[in-house]
N, C-alpha and C positions, 0 to 999 in steps of 0.2 A: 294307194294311200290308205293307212288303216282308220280312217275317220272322216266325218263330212266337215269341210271349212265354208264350204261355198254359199251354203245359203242358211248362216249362220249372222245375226248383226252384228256390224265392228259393234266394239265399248268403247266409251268416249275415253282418247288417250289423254290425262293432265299430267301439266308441269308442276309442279311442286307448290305455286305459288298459287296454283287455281284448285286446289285440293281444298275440302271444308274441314277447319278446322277437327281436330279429334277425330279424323279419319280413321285412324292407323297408330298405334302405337308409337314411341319415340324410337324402340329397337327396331319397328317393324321398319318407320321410314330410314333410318339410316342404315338399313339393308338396302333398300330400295333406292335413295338417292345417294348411296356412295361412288364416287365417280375413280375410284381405281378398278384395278382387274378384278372384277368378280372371280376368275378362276386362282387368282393369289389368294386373293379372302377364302375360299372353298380347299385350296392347298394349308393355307394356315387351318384353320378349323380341323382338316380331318390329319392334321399331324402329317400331310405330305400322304394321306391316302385317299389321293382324289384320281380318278379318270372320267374319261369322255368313251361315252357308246353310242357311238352313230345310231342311227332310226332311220330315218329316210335321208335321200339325197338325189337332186335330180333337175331337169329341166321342168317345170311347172308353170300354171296362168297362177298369177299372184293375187293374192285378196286384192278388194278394192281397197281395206285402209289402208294394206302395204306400198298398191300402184299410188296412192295419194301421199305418204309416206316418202318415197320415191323420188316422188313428181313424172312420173311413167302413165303415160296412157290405161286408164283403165282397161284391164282382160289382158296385158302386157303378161310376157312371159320372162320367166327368169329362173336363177337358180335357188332350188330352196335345200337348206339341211338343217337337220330337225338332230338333235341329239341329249341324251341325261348326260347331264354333268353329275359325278356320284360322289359322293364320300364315306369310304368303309365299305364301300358294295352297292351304299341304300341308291338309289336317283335321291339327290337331292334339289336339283332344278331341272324343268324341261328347257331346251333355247329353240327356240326357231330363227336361223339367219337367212333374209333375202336378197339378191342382187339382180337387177334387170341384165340381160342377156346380156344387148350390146354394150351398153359400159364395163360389163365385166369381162366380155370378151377384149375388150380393146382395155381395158386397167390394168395386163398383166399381174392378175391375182388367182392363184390355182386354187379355186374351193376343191375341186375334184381329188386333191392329192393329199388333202388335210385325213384324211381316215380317222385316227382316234386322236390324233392333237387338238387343241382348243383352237377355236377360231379366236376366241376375244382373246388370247393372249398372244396370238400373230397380230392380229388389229392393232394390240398396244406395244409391240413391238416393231411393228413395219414401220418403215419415215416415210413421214407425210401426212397420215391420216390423222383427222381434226376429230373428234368426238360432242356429235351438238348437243342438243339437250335430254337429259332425261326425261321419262313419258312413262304414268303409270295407269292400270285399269285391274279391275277386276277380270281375269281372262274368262272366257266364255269356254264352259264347260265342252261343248261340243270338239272344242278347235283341241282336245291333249287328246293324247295317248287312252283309248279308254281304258288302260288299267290304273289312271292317275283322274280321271275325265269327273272334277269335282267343281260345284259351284265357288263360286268367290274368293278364288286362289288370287293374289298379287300377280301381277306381272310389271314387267319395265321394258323399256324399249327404249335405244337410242340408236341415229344415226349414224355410221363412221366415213368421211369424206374425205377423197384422195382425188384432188380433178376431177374429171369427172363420173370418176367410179363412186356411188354409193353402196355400202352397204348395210344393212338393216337388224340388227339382232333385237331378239326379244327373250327374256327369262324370266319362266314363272316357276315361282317360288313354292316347293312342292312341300305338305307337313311334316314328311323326317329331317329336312332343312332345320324349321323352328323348332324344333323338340331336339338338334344336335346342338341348334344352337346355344340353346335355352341352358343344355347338359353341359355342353365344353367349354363355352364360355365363360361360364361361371366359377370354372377350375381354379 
């Protein structure tokens, strides 16, 4: 793993409704709590020049807010993939997606096989999976990539639930994101 997670503190994950007012900008949150595919919104934006470039991928002991998260025994092992989502080249989010072992072993869902396709756009195309709530923090610098490893970056997290497979994603919002967004958007 190219960084330490482990004894780094979770950030307290909020829903939308428990955020202090004037948190976050109004573009900032409706980045943040848009509940379709983040990887459409990141295809639309880069004009259909988006990919995914794995980072890690692997059997791992999962954070404790992920094991809580979960609802999996704390120090629970599971599968982690860690990958940029890019648009034009730049990383423009980091994700980290996790899923305990045995539900995913028994979910019939191949993380393993996914290499450069999106997970959240399998998620939101598989049947079945419910999508709970979104959940937002300040990501702890320690937990990115250190060529990205910056204080008070956004991040989002939501549940996806298929029986009893959960799986976990998280995407933190990295600054050539708002600065493409700020550009293309505005077109």
């Amino acid at each position: 793993m190219p960084y330490e997670t482990s004894q780094v503190p979770a950030p307290q994950w909020l829903q939308q409704t428990a955020l202090p007012t004037a948190c976050a900008a109004p573009a900032t949150l409706d980045w943040l709590f848009d509940e379709g595919s983040l990887t459409r919104r990141l295809t639309r934006l880069s004009a259909d020049h988006f990919s995914v470039t794995p980072l890690v991928e692997g059997w791992q002991t999962l954070r404790a807010d992920e094991c809580l998260a979960l609802g999996l025994t704390p120090g629970s092992q599971g599968w982690v993939r860690e990958v940029y989502l890019r648009g034009h080249g730049q990383p423009w989010v980091f994700a980290r997606s996790v899923a305990g072992r045995a539900a995913l072993l028994d979910g019939g869902l191949d993380l393993e096989a996914l290499g450069s396709r999106s997970l959240g756009e399998l998620l939101f195309c598989a049947e079945g999976f419910a999508r709970q709530a979104i959940e937002v923090c300040h990501y702890p610098a320690a937990w990115l990539p250190t060529e990205h490893a910056e204080a008070n970056l956004w991040g989002r997290r939501s549940r996806f639930d298929r029986g009893a497979l959960s799986v976990l994603v998280a995407e933190i919002y990295l600054p050539a994101l708002w600065q493409a967004a700020a550009t293309l958007e505005n077109r």
